[in-house]
C-alpha positions as CSV (number, residue, x, y, z in Angstrom):
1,X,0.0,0.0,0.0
2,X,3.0,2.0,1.0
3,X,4.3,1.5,-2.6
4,X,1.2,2.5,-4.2
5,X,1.2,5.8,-2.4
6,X,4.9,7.1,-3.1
7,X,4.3,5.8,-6.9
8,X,0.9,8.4,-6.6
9,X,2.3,11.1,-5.0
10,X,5.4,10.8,-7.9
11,X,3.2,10.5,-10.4
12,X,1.2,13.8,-9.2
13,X,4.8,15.4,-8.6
14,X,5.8,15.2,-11.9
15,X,2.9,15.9,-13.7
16,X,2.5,19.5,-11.5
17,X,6.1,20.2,-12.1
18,X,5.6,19.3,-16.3
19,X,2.4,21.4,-15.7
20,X,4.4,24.3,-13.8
21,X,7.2,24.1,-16.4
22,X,4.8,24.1,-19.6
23,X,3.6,27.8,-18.3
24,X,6.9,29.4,-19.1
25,X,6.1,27.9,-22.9
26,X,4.9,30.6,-25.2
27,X,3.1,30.3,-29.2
28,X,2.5,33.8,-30.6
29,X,2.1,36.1,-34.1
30,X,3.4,38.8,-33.9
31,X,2.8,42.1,-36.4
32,X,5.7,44.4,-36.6
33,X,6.7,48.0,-38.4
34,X,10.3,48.6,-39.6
35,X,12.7,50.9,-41.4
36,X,15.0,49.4,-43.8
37,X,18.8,50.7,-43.8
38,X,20.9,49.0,-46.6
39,X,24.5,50.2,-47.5
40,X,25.7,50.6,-50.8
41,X,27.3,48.2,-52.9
42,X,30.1,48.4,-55.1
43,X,32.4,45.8,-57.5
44,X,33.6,45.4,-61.0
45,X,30.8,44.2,-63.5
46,X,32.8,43.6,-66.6
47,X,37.0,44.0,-67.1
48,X,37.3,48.1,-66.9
49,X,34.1,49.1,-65.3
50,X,32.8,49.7,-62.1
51,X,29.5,49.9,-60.1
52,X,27.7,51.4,-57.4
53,X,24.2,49.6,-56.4
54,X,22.6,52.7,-54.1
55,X,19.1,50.9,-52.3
56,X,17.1,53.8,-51.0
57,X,15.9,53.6,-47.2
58,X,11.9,52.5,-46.5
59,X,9.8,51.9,-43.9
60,X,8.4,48.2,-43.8
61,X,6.1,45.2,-42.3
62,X,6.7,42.5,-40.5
63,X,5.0,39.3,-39.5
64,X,6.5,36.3,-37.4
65,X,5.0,32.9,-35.9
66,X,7.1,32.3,-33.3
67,X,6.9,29.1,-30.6
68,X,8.9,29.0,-27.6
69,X,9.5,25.7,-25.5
70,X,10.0,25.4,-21.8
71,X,13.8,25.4,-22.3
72,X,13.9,28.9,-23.5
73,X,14.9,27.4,-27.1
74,X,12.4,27.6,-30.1
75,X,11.9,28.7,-33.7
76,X,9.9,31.3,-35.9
77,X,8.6,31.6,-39.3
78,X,8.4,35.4,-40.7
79,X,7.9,37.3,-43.6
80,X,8.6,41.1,-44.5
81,X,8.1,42.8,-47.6
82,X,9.7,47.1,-48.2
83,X,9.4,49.3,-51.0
84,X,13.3,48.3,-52.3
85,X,14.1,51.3,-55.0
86,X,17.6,51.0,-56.5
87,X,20.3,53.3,-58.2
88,X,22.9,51.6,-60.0
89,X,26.0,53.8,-61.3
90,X,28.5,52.9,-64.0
91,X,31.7,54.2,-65.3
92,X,34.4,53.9,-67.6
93,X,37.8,52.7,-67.2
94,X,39.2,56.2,-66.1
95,X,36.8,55.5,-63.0
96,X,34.5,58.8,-63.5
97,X,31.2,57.7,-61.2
98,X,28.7,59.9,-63.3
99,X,30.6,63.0,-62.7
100,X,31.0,65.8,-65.0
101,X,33.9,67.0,-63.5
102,X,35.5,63.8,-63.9
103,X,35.1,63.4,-67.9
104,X,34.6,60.2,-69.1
105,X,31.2,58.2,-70.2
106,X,29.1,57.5,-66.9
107,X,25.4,55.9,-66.5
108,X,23.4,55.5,-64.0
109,X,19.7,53.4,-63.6
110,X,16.8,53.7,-61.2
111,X,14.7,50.9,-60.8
112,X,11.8,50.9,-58.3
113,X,11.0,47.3,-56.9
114,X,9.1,45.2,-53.9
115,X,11.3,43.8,-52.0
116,X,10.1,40.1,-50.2
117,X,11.6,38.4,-47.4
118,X,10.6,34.4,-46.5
119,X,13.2,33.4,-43.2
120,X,12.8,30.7,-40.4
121,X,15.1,31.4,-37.3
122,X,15.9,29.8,-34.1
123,X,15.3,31.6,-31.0
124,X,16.6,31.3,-27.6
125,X,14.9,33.7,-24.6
126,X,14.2,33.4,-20.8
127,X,11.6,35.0,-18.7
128,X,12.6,37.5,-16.6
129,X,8.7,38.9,-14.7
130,X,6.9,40.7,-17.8
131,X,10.1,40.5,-20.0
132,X,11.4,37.8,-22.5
133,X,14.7,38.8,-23.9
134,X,15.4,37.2,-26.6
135,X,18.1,36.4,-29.6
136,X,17.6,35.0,-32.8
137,X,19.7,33.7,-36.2
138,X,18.6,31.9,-39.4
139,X,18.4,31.9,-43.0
140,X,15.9,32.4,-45.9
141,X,15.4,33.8,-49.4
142,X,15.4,37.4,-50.3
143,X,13.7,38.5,-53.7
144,X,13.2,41.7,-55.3
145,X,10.3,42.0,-57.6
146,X,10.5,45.1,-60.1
147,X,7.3,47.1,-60.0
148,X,8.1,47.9,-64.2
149,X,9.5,45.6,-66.9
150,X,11.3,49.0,-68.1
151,X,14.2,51.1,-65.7
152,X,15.6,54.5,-66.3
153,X,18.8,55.2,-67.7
154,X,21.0,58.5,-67.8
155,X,23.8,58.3,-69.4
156,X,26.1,61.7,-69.4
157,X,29.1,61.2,-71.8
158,X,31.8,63.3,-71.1
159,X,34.3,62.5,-73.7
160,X,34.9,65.5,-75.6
161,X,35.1,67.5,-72.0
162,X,33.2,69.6,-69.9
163,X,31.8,71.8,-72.4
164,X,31.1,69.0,-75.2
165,X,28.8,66.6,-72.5
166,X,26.4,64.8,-74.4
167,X,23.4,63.9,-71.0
168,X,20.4,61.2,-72.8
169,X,17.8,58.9,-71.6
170,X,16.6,55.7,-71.9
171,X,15.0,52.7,-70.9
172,X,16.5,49.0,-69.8
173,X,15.2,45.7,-69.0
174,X,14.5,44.7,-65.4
175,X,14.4,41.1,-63.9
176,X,13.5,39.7,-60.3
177,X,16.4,39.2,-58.5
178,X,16.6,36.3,-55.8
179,X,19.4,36.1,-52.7
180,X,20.1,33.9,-50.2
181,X,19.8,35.5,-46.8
182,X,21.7,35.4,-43.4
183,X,19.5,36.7,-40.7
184,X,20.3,37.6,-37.3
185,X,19.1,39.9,-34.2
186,X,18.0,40.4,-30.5
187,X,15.2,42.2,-28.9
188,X,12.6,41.6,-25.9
189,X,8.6,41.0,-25.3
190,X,7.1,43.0,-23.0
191,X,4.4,41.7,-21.7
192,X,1.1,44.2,-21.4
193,X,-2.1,41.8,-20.5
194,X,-2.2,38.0,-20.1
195,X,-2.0,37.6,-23.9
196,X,-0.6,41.0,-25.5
197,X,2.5,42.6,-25.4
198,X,4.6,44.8,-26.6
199,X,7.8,43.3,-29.3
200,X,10.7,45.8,-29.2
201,X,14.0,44.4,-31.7
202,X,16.4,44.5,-34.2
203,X,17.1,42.8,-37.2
204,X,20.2,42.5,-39.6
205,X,19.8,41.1,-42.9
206,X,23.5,39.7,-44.7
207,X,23.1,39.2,-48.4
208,X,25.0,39.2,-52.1
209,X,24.1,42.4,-53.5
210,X,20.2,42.3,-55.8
211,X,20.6,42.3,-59.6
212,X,17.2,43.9,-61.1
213,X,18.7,44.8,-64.5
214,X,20.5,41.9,-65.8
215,X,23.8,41.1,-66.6
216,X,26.5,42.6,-65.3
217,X,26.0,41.5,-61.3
218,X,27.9,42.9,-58.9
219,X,29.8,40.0,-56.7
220,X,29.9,41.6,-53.5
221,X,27.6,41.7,-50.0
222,X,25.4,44.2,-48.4
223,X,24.1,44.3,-45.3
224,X,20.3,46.0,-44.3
225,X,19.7,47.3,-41.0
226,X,16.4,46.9,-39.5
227,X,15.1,48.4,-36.2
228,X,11.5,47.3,-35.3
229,X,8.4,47.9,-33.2
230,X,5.6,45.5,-32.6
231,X,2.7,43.8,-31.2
232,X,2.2,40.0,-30.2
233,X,-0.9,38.0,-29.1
234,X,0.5,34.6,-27.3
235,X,-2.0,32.1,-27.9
């Protein structure tokens, strides 16, 4: 009988303490808003010319499924999208960046795109009263979808010198464009009522520079900045 009642009481133990332990779990979505900060880019296209990919800065969206276990350690799923508008510039061999003090034959494109972002992360946190801190890395896919089939191109030829510049317009092709991405960041959960609170973080985005017009690429990285401000309902 003895036996019976210690195998009970065990059995009642560890199904409070799996009970006790579940309540630090956490299931949310999550809605966030975002600025975008992305540095320029710059390689060689072709033998003897250079470029300089210029994204402009936007505000964006965010939206994450996130699950945390009882050991702190979970994962998300998110997606973001930002207006993504681009400015490459070109220049000859004398390396003139559409300058007409420089001389030379220089071009430059504007190409105005959607840029969307598909990423699952892990996340570790711990519970600290109303607070979660939290950190998170992963990967995903980055794509760029031009909002036209036709960019803008300048092209200021300089050749004959200052007085003798020749400026023109034109149109170009464009092309989705589709990276790998790195993703990493940190931030906290602040939690309001029982199931809303408050997602305060920061998200950096590592990635091989877009190509929306075609060939020539340019084979270097970038790397987009992203502060953010949020709500979560924890299910």
């Amino acid at each position: 009988m003895r036996t019976k009642w210690m195998q009970t009481a065990l059995l009642l133990a560890g199904l409070a303490a799996m009970c006790g332990t579940a309540a630090y779990a956490q299931t949310d979505v999550a809605a966030s808003l975002y600025g975008t900060f992305t540095g320029t880019a710059s390689g060689a296209t072709f033998p003897g010319t250079g470029t300089i990919q210029s994204p402009s800065n936007a505000p964006g969206g965010l939206l994450e499924v996130r699950h945390i276990a009882s050991s702190g350690v979970g994962f998300e799923g998110a997606y973001a999208y930002n207006r993504a508008k681009q400015v490459y510039s070109y220049s000859d061999p004398s390396g003139s960046y559409c300058s007409v003090g420089g001389g030379g034959d220089c071009t430059s494109e504007t190409l105005s795109a959607n840029a969307h972002e598909l990423t699952g992360d892990l996340v570790g946190s711990f519970k600290a009263a109303r607070f979660r801190p939290f950190a998170l890395a992963g990967v995903g896919i980055l794509f760029d979808v031009p909002t036209s089939g036709q960019a803008t191109v300048t092209n200021l030829n300089c050749s004959g010198g200052v007085p003798s510049c020749v400026l023109s317009t034109g149109t170009v092709s464009t092309n989705t464009s589709a990276r790998p991405v790195f993703v990493y960041g940190a931030g906290v959960d602040w939690k309001l009522l029982p199931h809303i609170g408050m997602r305060l973080q920061y998200r950096g985005n590592f990635y091989k520079a877009l190509d929306l017009n075609g060939p020539p690429s340019i084979a270097a990285f970038t790397h987009a900045a992203e502060p953010m401000i949020g709500m979560y309902f924890r299910m």
